[in-house]
N, C-alpha and C positions, 0 to 999 in steps of 0.2 A: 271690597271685603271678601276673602274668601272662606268660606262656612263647609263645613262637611258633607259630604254627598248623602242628603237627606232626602230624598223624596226625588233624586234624578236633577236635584235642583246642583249647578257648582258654583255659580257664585251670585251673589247678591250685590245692587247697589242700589241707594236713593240720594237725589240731586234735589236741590233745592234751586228753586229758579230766581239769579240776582239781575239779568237785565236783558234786552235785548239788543240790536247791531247795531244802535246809533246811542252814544252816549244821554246817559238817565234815560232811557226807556224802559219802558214795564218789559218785563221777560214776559214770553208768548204764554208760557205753563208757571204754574204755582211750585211744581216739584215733576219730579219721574221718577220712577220705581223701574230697574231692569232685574229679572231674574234670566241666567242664562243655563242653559239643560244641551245635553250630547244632541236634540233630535228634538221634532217637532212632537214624534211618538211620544218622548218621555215627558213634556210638558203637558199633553194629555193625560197622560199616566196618574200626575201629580197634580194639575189643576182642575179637571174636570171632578172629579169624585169631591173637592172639597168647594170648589165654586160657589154652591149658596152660601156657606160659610163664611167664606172670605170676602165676598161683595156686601153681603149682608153686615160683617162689620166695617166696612168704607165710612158708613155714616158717624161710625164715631170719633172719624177721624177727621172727614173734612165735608162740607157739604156740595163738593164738586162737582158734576159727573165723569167720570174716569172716559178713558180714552185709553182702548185697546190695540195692539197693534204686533204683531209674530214677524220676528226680521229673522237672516240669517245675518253673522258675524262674516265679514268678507276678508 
């Protein structure tokens, strides 16, 4: 999905998890959320100041514990 450059963010995606590498197995994750930004700077930029926010509403979404993780696009 791509969404307008709001907050350094350019594009948005969320995955839902249908299986894992052997036929009918559980998928390793429930779902993944990718937000991708020019620079590790701009994802700071844009997630640090609103952090409590956004974690704080996780719960009302899933009672999971999230799993973090900063890649670069190769």
């Amino acid at each position: 999905m791509k969404i307008p450059d709001r907050n350094g963010i350019k594009v948005a995606t969320v995955e839902k998890g249908l299986g894992g590498a052997l036929p009918r197995s559980t998928a390793p994750y429930a779902g993944m959320g990718n937000m991708y930004f020019n620079s590790v700077e701009d994802f700071g930029e844009a997630f640090g100041p609103n952090a409590e926010k956004i974690m704080g509403d996780l719960p009302n979404f899933t009672n999971i514990e999230p799993i973090i993780q900063v890649s670069e696009v190769m």
